[in-house]
VEXDREN-2710 file (C-alpha; in Angstrom, 1 decimal):
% VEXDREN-2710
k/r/px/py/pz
1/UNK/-9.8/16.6/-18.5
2/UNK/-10.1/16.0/-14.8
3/UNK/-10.4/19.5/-13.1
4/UNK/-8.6/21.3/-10.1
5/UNK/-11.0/19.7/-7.8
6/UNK/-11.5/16.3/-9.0
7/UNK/-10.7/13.2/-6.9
8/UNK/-9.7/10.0/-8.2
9/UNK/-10.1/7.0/-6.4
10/UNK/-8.3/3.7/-6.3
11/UNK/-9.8/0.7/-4.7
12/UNK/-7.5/-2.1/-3.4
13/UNK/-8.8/-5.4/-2.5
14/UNK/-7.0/-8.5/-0.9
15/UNK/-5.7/-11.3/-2.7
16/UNK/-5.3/-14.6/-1.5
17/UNK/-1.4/-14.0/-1.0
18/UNK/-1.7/-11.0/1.3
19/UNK/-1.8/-10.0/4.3
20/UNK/-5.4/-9.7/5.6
21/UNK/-7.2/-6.5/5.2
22/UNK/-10.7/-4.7/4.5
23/UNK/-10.8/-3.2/1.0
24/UNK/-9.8/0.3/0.8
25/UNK/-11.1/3.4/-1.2
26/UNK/-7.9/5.3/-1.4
27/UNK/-9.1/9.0/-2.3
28/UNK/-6.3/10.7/-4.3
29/UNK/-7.1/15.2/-4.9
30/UNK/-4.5/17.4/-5.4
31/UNK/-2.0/15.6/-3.1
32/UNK/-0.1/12.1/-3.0
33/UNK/-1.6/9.4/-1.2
34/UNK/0.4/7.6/1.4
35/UNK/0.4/3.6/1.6
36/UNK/1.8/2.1/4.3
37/UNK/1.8/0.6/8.2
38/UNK/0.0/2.5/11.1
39/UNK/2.6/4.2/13.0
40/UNK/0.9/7.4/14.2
41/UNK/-1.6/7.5/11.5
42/UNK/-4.9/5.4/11.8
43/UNK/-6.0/3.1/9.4
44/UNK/-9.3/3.7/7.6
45/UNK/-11.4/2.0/4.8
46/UNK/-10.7/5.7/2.8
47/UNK/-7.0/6.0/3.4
48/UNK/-3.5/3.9/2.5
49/UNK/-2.7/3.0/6.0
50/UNK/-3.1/-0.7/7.0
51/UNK/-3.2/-2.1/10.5
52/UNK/-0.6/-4.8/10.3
53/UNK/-0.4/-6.1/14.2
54/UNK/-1.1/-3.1/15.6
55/UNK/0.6/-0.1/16.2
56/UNK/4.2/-1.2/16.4
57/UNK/7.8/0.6/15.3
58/UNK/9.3/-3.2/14.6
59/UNK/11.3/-2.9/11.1
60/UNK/10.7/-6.8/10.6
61/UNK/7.4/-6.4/9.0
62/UNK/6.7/-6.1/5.2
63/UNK/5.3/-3.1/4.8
64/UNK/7.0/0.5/6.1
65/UNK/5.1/3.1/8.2
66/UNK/5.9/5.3/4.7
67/UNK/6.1/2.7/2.4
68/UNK/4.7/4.5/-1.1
69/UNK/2.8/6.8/-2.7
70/UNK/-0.1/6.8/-5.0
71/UNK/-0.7/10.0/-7.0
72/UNK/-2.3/11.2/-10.3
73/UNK/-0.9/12.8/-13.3
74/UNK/-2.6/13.7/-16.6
75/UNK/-5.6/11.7/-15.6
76/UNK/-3.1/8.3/-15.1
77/UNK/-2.4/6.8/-11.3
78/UNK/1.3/6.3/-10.7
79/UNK/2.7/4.5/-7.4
80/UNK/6.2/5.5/-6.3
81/UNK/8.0/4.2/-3.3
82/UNK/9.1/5.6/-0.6
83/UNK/12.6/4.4/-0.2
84/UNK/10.8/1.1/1.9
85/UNK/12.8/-1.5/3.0
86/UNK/10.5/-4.4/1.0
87/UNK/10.2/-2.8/-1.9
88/UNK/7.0/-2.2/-3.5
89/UNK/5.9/-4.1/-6.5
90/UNK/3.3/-3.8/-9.8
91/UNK/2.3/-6.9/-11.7
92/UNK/5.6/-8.6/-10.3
93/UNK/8.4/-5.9/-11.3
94/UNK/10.0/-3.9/-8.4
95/UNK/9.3/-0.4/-8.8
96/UNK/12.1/1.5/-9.6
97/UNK/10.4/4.9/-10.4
98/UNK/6.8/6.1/-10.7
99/UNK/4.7/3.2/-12.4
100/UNK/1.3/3.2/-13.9
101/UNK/-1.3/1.5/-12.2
102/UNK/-4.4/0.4/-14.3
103/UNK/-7.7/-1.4/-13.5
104/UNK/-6.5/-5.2/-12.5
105/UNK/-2.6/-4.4/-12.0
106/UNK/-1.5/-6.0/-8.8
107/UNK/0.2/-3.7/-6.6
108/UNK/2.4/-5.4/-3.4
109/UNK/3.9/-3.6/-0.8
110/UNK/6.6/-5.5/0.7
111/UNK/8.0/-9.3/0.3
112/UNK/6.9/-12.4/2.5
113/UNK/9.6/-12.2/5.3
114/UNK/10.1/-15.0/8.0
115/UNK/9.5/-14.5/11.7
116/UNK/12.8/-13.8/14.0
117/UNK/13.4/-13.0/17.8
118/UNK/13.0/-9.2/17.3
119/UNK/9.7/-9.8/15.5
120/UNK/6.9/-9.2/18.3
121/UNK/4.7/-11.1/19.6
122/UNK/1.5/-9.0/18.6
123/UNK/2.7/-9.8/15.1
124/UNK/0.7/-12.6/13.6
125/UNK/2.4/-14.8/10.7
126/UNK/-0.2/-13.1/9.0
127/UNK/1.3/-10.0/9.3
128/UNK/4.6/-11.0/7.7
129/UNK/2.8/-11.2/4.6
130/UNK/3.1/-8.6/2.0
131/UNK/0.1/-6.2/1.3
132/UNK/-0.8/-8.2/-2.4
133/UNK/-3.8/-6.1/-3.5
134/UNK/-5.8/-5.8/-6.8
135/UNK/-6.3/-2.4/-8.3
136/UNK/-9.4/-0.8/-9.7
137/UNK/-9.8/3.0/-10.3
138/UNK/-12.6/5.5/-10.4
139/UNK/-12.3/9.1/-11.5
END
């Protein structure tokens, strides 16, 4: 049983489809762990936030500033969204309410979106790409 104190960790690395990114170690204790853009927060290897084009408030990016949450329950990591605009995604299904994540599920936050005149400049095409990452958990 995984005590009080415990922290579970969940790593995510890039896959080919996403939008580039160092792997994260996404430390999850006794409260949910945000994913999503930098927007206030700063992005670290040890927490959810990703740096996608820099520090901007456009909503034509994939990924929302509060995009989900990863959190632990009975020893199991769940993702839930946040109400993004894109969507988050497990092993290809939308999710729709909290979902299990387990060693090798692919978790995407957001969809591929095309660039338009209110996308800015600072946004690479890079950046319209989903965060597409593949899961592996340590408690």
């Amino acid at each position: 049983m995984i005590g009080l104190n415990s922290v579970t960790t969940v790593n995510l690395v890039a896959t080919r489809d996403s939008a580039p990114f160092d792997p994260k170690y996404v430390m999850i204790r006794s409260h949910a762990a945000p994913l999503g853009r930098q927007l206030g927060n700063r992005a670290s290897p040890t927490n959810g936030i990703f740096n996608l084009g820099g520090n901007t408030a456009a909503d034509d990016v994939p990924v929302s500033p509060a995009h989900a949450e990863l959190y632990v329950d009975n020893g199991q990591v769940f993702v839930r969204d946040s109400g993004s605009k894109y969507g988050t995604w497990v092993d290809g299904q939308r999710v729709q309410r909290p979902t299990l994540l387990k060693d090798g599920s692919i978790l995407a936050l957001g969809v591929p979106i095309q660039r338009s005149a209110e996308t800015p400049a600072s946004v690479t095409d890079d950046f319209l790409k989903p965060i597409v990452a593949e899961v592996t958990i340590v408690q």
